[in-house]
N, C-alpha and C positions, 0 to 999 in steps of 0.2 A: 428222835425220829418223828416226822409226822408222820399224827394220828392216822391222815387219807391215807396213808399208803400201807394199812394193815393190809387188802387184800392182796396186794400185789408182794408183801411177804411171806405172806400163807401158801401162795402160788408155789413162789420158791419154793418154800421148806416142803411141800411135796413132792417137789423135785428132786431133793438133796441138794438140793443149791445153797449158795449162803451169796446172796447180793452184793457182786464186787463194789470197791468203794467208788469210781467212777459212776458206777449206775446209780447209789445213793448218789451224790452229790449231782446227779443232772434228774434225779425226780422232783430233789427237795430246790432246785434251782429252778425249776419249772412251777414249781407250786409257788413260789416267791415272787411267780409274775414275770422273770430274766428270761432273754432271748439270749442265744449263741450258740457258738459251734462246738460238737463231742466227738474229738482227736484220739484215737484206739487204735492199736494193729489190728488189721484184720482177722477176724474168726474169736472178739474177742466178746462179744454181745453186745454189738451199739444201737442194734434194733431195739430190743428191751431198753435199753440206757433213751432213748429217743420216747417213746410211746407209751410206758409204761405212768409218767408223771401226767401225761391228758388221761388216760385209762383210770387211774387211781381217782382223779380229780372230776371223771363223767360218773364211776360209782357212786361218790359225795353228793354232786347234785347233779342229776340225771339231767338233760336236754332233749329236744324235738330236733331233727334234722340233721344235718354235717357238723362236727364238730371236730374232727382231726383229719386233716388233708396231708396224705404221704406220696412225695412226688419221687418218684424215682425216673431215672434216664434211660431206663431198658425193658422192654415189657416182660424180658423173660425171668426180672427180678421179681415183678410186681408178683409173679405164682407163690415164688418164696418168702414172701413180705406177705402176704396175707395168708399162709400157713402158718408162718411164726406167733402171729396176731392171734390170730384162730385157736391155736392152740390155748393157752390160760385163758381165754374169752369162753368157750366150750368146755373144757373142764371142769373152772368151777363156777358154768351156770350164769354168768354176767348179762343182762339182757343188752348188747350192743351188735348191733348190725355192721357187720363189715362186706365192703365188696369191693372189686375192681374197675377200672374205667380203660383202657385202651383201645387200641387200633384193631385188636383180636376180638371186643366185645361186640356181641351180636346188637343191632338196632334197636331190637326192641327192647333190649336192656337198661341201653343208654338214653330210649326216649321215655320210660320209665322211671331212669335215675333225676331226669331233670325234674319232674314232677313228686318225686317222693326221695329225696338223699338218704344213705344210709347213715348213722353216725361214724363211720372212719370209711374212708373213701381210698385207694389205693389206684394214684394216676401217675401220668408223662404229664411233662410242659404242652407239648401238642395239643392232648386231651385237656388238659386246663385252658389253655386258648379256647379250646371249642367251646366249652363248656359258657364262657363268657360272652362269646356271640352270640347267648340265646337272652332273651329277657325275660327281669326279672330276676338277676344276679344278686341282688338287693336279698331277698327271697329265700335265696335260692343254699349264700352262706351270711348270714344274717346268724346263725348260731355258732361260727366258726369261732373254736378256741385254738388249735395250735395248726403249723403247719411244720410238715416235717421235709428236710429237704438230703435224701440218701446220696452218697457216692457225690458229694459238694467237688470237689476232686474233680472228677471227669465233667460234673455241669458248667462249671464258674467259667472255663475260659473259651467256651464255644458261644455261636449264635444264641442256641439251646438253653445257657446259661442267663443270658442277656432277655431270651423271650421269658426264661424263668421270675427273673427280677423283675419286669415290669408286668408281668400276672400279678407278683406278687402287692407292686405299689397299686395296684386296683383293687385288690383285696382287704389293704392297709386303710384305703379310702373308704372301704367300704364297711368293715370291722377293725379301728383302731388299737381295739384291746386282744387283738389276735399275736398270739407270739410264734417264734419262728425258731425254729432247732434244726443245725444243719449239723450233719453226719459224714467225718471224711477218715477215711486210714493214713493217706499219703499228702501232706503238703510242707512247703516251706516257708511260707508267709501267711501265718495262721491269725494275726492279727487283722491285717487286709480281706482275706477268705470269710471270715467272720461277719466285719462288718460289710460284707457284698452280700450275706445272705438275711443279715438282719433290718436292713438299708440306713441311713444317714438318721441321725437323731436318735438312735440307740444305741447304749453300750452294749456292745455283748461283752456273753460270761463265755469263756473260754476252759473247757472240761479235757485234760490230758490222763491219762495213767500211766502208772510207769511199770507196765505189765513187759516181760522181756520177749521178744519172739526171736531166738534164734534162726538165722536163715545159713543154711548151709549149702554153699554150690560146687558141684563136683565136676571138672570137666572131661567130657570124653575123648582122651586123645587119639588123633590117629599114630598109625606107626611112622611113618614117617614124613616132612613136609616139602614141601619144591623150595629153594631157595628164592625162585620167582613167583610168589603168591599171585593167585587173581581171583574175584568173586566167583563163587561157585564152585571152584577147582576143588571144594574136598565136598559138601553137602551129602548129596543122596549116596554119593560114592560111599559113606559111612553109616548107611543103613545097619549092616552088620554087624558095625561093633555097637550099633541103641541097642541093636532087637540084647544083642548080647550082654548087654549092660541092666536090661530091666529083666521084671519078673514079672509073668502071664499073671499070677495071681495076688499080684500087687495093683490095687487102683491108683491110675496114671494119669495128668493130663498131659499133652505135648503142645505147647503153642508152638505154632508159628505167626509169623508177622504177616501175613497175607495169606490172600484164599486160595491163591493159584499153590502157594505151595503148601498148604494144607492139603489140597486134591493131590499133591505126586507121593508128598510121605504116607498117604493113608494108602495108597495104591502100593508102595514099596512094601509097608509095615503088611499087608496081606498077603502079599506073595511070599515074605519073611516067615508070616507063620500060618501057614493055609488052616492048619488043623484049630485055630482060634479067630478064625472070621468074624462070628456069630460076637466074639467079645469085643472087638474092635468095631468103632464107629468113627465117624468124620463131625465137628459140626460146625458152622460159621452162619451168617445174619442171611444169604442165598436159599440156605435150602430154609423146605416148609416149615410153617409153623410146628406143625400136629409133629413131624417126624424130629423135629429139635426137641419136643417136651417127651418124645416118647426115649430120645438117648439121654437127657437129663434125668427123667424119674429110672431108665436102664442103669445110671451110672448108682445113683443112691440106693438102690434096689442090691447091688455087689454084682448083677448080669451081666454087665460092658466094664470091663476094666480097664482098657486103653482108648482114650479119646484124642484125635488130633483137632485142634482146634485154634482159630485165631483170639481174637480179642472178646468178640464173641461170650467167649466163657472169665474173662477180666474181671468183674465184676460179680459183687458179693452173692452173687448163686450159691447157696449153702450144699458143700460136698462133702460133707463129713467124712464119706468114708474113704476119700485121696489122700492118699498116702504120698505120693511122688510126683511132684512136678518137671518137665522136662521142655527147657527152651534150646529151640533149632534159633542158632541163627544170633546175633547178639540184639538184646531189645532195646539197645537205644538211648538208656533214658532207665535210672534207678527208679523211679516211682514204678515205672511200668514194670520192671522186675519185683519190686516187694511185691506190687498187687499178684500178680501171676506165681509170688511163691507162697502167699497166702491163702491160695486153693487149699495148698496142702494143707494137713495138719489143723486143722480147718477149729481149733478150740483153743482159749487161752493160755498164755504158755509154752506151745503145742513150739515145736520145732519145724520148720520148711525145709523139705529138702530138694535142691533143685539141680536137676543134671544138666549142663551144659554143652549142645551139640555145633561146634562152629562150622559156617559154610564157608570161611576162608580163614585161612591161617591167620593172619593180622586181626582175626575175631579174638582168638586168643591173647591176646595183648590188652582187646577193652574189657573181657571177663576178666583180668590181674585186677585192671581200674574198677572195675568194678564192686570188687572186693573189698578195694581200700576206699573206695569213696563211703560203702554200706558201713564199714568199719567206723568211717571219721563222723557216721550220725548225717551224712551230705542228701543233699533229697532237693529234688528240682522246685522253684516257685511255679504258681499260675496265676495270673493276671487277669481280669474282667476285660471285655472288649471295651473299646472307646469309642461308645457315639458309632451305634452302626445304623445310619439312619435310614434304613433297609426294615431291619427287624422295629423300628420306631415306625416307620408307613404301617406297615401289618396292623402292630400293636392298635393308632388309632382305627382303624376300620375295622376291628375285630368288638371294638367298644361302642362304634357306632351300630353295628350290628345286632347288639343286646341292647341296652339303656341309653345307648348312646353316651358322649361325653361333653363337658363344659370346657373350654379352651383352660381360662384360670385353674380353676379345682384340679384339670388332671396336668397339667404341667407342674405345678408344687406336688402336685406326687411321684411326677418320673423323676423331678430332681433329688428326691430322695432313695434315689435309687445310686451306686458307685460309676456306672456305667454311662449313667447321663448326667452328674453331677452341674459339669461345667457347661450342660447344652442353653446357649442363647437364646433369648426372645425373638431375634431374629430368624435362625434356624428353625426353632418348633412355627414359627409364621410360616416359612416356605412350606415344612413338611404339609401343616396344618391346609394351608394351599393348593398344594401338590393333591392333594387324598379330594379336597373339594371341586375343583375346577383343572384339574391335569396341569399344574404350572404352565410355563410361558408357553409349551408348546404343544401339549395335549387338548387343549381346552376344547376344539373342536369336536373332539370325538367323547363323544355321552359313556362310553364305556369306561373314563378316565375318572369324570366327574362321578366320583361314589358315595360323598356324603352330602349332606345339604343339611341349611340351619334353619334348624325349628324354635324357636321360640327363647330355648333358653341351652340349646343345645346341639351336637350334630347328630347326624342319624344317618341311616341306610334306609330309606323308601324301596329300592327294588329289590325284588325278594331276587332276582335273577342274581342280582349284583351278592348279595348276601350268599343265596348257594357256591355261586364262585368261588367266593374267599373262603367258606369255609373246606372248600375242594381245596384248598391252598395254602391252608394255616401249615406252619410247620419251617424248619430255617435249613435243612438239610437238603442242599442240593447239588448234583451234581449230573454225573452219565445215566438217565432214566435208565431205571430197572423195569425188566421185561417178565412176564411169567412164562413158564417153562414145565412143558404139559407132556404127556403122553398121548400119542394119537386117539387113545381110549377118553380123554377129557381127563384124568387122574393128574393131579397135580405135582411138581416133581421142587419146586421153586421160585426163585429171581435171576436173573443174570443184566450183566448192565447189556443196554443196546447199541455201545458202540463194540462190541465183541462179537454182538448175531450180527453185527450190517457186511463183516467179513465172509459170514458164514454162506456156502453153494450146498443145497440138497445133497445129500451121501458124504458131505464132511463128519468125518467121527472124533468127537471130543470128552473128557472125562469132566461130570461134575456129579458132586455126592456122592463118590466114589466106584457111579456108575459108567458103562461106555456106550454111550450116544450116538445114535447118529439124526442128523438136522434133516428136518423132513419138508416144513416150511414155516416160514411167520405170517402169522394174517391176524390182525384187529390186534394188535399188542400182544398177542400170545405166541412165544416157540414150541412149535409141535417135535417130537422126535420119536423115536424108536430105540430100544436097544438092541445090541449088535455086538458081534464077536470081532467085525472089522479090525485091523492097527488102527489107534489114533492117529489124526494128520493133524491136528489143531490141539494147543492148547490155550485153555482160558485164561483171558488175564485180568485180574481186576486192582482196582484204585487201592491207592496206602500202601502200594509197593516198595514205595521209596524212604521208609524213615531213616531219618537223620540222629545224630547221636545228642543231645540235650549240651547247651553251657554247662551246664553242673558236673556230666560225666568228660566233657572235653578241657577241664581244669584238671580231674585226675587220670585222663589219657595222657595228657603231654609228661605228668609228673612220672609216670609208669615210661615213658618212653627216655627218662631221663635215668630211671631207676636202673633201667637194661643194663647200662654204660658200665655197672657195676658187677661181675658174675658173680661176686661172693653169698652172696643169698637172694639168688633165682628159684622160686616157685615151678612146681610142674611145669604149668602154662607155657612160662620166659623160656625152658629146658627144651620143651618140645618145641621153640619155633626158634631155637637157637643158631641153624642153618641161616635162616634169613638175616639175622642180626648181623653175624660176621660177613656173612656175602656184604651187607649194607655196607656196613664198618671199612672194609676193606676195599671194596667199590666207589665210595662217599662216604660219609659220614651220621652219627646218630645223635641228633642236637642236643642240649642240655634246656631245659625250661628258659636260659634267658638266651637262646638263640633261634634265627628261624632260620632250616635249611633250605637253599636253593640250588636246582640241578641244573645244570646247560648241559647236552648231548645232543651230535648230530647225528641224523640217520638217513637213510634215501628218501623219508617220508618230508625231512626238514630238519629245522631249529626247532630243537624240545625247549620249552623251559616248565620244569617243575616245581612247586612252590607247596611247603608243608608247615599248615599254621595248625592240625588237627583240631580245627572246630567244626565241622559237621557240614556235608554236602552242601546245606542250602547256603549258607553264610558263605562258604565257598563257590558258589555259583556268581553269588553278587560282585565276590574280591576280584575273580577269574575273568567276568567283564569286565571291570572298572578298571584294573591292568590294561589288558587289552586296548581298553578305547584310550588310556593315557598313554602307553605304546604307540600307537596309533597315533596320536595329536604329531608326536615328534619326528614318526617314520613312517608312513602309510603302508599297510599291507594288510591280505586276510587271512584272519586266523582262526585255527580251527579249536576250543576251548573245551575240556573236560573234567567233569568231579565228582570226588567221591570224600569220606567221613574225614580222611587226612589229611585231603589236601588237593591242588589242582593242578593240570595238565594246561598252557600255552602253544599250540603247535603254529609255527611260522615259517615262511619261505625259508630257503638255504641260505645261510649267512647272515642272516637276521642277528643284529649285534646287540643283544636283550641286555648285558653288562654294562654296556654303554652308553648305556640309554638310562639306565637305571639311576634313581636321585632319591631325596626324600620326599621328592611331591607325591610319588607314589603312597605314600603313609599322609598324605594331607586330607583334612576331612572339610577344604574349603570348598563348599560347589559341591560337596558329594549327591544330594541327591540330583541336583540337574545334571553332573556326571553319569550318574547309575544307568536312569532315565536315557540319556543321549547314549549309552553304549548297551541298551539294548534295546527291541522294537517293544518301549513300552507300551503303546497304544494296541499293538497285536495282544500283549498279555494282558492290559486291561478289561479290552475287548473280551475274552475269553470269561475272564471275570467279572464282570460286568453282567454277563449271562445268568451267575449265581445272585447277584441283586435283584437284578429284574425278575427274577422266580421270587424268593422274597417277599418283595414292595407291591407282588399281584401286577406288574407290568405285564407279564407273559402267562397266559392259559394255560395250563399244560391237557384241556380238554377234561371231557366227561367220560365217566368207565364206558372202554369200548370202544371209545371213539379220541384216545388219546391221540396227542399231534405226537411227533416222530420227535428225536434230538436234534434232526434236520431244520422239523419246521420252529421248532424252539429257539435256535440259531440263529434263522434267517429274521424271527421276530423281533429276539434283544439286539442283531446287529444296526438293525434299521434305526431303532431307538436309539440307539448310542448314536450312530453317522447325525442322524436330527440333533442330538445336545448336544456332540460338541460343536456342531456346524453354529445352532441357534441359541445354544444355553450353555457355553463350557464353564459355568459357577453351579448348573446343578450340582446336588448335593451325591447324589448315589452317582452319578458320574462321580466324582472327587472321591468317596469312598472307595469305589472299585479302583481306583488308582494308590491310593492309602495301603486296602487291602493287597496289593500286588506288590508292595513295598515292604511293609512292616513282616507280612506272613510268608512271600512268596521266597523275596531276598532278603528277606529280615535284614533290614538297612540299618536296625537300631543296634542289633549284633553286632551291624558291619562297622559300625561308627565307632563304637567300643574294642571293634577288634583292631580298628587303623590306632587305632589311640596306644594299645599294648604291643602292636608289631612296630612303632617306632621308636620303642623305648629296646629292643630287642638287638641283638649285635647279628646283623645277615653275614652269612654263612653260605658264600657260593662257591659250588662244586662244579666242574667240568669232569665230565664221565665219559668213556668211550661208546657207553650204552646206559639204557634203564636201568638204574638199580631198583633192588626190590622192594622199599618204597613207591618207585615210580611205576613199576610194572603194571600193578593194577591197573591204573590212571590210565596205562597204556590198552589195554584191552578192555576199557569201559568206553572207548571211544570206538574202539574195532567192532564191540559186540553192536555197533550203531548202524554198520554198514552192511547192506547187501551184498553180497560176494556168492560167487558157487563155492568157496571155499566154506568148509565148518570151522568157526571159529575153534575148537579143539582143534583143527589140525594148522589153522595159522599160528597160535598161539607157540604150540608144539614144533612146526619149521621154526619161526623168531628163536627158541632157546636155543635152539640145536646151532642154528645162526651164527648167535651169541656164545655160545659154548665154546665154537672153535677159537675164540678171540683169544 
């Protein structure tokens, strides 16, 4: 063992610790100079395994200034990353200065921190941007030895991730001897994930244990199910068999996948048990700061045993004392269920145990897959973005901002980066361009042109131009969030603004498990009151819609194959066994090398159903591109719906879909100018297009106070876009935003791979006299779209009754 790391075994042993062998082997991999990634179930100590080999190595010989940079993705981690820290630093005495940098930290802290760095630093990507727009960077990490990168996992495949990598090749430029250790629980391409966080020209060392974490999921059944499933038909309805299922003095967390339904189960779960209010909390990224650390230090404290929470809480927030994890709803996607079963149990070894509450019967079918896929070791990849040259505008004006940048010097560093690997000398000229004189079509207007060359470099001259962007560092955009006040000024939250632009004075809404009523908006703040009123509005917010992952939609179809067999059906298959025979006996239950398809007519038209079960989005893309190939041979309009399974075609009466049918349909020649042509891509560009433009600093979003609306946000990126593609349809961020609408929106790349496997497939068409329960859903994800005086519950309910008499 090295010598340097006596202290940090002395630590232990006053713990009663004995230093797992993963944590040795990435101390002594860090003292030998290696960069790479440390791969551990969660709750297993990767934070020690990460920090402790720079810690051991700043005892040895001491430094002036930053020396260990730990970037995490969530500020509500950063609290528990520098108590972890703090701890053996305090203990035994070590003179090392630790603190934090976020969005929470006070001014004057952080204008304090650029002039004196602590030795370990505890930030965001964000906050590292900022950080670099000041000058004197040089300065500033000039003694930087390691940089730690938490939850690599949730960074790598975002903007976030992307803004991460290229901090980090400015850092590389600027301390070549700095090494880099990323930290992940959940990935499937650990080779790749590695070298994204150590950049091109380094080997990493790649650090696994083979520590076991049992995960065990239990589901909760209802008693009995509809033969016609449809989203939402069982959810809250089943409050009473959770409340029944858990224990008050059992620490809990309950995800849900969204916040709107976080606010109805936290609202249910309180009326379930009045007399335990006070232990029940709600918490997601909306409500305040101050009132999330006060239910996080409640939960670790044993006060708040039951938390409903979205994603929110995902992430390595140390909760020791949760015992039971409890997912509404099915997540999607295996990685996101280990991390969420990871809460629990929360120590090595430790066992997860996680309850399973579905809001539609056919959930039960992806918790079977789900089981088998955790079983078979299966676990989703994530990818690095490609060339998002959105986050690359930022990046240089963020540089110019501080030290400014050399064209040469900093393009050999972003190409060391996975993300811009393949970026041209042409393309970094445009961007390079673009950032100095507003490309071809900005150039007029001085607010565009924001760098200029000095001597031997570019820079930012206006200080105006510089406060902007750094108003605007950050790659997460979407629906402005609004703050959300009490008429007394008392702060209550966020909410997005396209939810308040609904809202009339005396609408009463629930959020943070309170009941609101909307009083008014003025200066970006929502004023309200509370009120005993009925709610008339519910809140809804963004991430509503996840899709089931490729990984879990290889052992969906194989589970949906497995059915076919009753001889050893699992709880799950037992409780939704109504639906299967209705299926069976209605139509058919495909085997893996079949794809079923339905024909049924109704008064509404010519259905045709189509069940590939890869996951809504990918079926969005297949659903048009039918359609429009439809379309080429017989014109009509058709009305088009989807969901995880599979998708809905609606066509005039008599619409001869069989006959029409060929293998062009499975051809992938022209697909994307297909995809494109069959649906209004320029509208969903447009749309996205708006997320660039925030970005690349094209659009203001204003000074506190005096922020522009989503309206005027809008009306700014639409203009810009009508000018490029009018005057410039080879800009590059135009092109991206169309990219982006493709690869992420209809995931075309999916769709390519899935035309390639649905022709090799033997079609299986059904003619029905009606929906079968398959297609039902499908059927009423279209209904719940329409306006009607009718309640969807009571259309839903005539249709079976309908159908029943058949």
């Amino acid at each position: 063992m090295d010598i340097r790391l006596t202290p940090i075994i002395d630590w232990f042993a006053r713990q009663g610790w004995q230093p797992l062998r993963f944590q040795q082997q990435a101390w002594e991999a860090y003292l030998a100079g290696q960069s790479g990634l440390i791969q551990v179930p969660t709750g297993s100590g990767k934070t020690y395994a990460a920090v402790m080999g720079p810690l051991a190595e700043m005892l040895e010989t001491p430094g002036k200034g930053l020396q260990l940079l730990y970037i995490t993705p969530l500020r509500a981690l950063s609290r528990d990353i520098e108590q972890s820290i703090r701890r053996p630093v305090e203990e035994m005495g070590w003179a090392v200065a630790i603190e934090s940098r976020t969005g929470d930290t006070s001014f004057h802290k952080k204008s304090r921190q650029l002039k004196k760095m602590p030795d370990v630093l505890i930030t965001t990507p964000e906050s590292l941007s900022v950080m670099l727009s000041y000058k004197d960077s040089q300065k500033r990490f000039q003694s930087l030895r390691c940089v730690v990168l938490d939850e690599w996992h949730e960074l790598m495949s975002s903007k976030r991730g992307t803004q991460t990598e290229l901090a980090l090749s400015r850092l590389r430029e600027l301390v070549p001897e700095a090494r880099t250790w990323a930290v992940s629980a959940t990935l499937g391409n650990l080779p790749e994930a590695a070298q994204t966080a150590v950049g091109l020209g380094t080997a990493p060392t790649i650090i696994q244990a083979d520590i076991l974490r049992e995960t065990v999921i239990q589901s909760i059944l209802p008693e009995s199910v509809d033969s016609f499933p449809w989203a939402g038909h069982l959810g809250l309805r089943m409050f009473e068999a959770l409340v029944a299922a858990l224990d008050i003095e059992k620490s809990t967390l309950i995800f849900t996948n969204t916040r709107n339904q976080a606010e109805r189960w936290f609202q249910a779960l309180q009326f379930a048990v009045p007399d335990h209010e006070d232990e029940i909390a709600l918490h997601h990224g909306s409500i305040d700061k101050q009132e999330r650390e006060a239910i996080e230090a409640g939960v670790k404290a044993g006060d708040i045993k039951w938390v409903v929470c979205t994603s929110s809480l995902d992430l390595g927030v140390d909760f020791q004392p949760v015992e039971r994890v409890v997912q509404i709803g099915s997540a999607k996607n295996l990685a996101r269920l280990l991390q969420r079963a990871g809460r629990s149990a929360h120590v090595p070894q430790g066992t997860s145990e996680v309850f399973f509450l579905p809001t539609n019967a056919l959930e039960l079918l992806e918790i079977s897959a789900f089981r088998r896929g955790l079983a078979a070791g299966a676990i989703e990849t994530r990818r690095p973005r490609d060339q998002p040259y959105d986050v690359l505008v930022q990046h240089l004006v963020t540089l110019a901002c501080g030290d400014g940048f050399n064209p040469e010097t900093t393009l050999a560093a972003i190409r060391q980066t996975v993300a811009y690997q393949h970026l041209t000398d042409e393309e970094f000229q445009w961007v390079v361009e673009f950032v100095e004189k507003g490309g071809k079509c900005l150039g007029a207007y001085p607010r565009y042109q924001k760098v200029g060359w000095e001597g031997d470099r570019y820079r930012v001259t206006d200080p105006k131009i510089t406060r902007m962007h750094r108003m605007g560092i950050g790659t997460i955009t979407g629906n402005q969030a609004v703050k959300l006040m009490y008429t007394n000024r008392r702060e209550i939250g966020t909410v997005e603004e396209n939810f308040v632009s609904r809202l009339k004075p005396g609408d009463v809404f629930f959020f943070a498990g309170r009941q609101l009523e909307f009083f008014q908006m003025k200066d970006m703040v929502v004023y309200v009151k509370n009120t005993r009123r009925q709610s008339t509005v519910t809140p809804t917010w963004g991430g509503g819609q996840l899709a089931i992952s490729d990984t879990l939609s290889t052992h969906l179809r194989q589970e949906v194959e497995f059915v076919r067999q009753p001889g050893d059906w699992n709880r799950e298959i037992h409780c939704i066994a109504p639906i299967l025979e209705t299926q069976a006996r209605l139509s058919h239950i495909p085997t893996t090398d079949e794809l079923l398809v339905e024909c049924c007519k109704t008064r509404e038209g010519q259905h045709l159903y189509v069940f590939p079960f890869e996951g809504r989005f990918v079926h969005e893309g297949l659903g048009f591109l039918w359609g429009y190939r439809f379309a080429r041979q017989k014109s009509a309009t058709f009305t088009i719906s989807v969901n995880d399974y599979g998708f809905e075609i609606l066509a005039p009466k008599g619409y001869p879909f069989q006959d029409l049918f060929s293998d062009e349909f499975f051809s992938r020649e022209d697909l994307e100018a297909d995809v494109k042509a069959s649906l209004n891509i320029s509208e969903l560009t447009q749309r996205k297009f708006r997320g660039v433009a925030q970005v690349a600093g094209l659009v203001f979003k204003g000074y506190p106070g005096s922020r522009k609306t989503s309206a005027q946000l809008q009306v700014s990126s639409s203009l810009l876009y009508e000018v490029f593609s009018k005057y410039e349809p080879d800009n590059l961020l135009l092109k991206q935003a169309e990219r982006e609408v493709l690869a992420e929106q209809l995931e075309t790349h999916r769709l390519a791979k899935l035309l390639e496997k649905l022709s090799q497939l033997q079609v299986v068409w059904q003619e029905t006299s009606r929906p079968a329960p398959f297609a039902f859903p499908l059927l009423v994800e279209r209904l719940g779209t329409r306006m009607t005086n009718e309640s969807l519950l009571e259309r839903v309910e005539r249709l079976k009754q309908q159908w029943g008499r058949k």
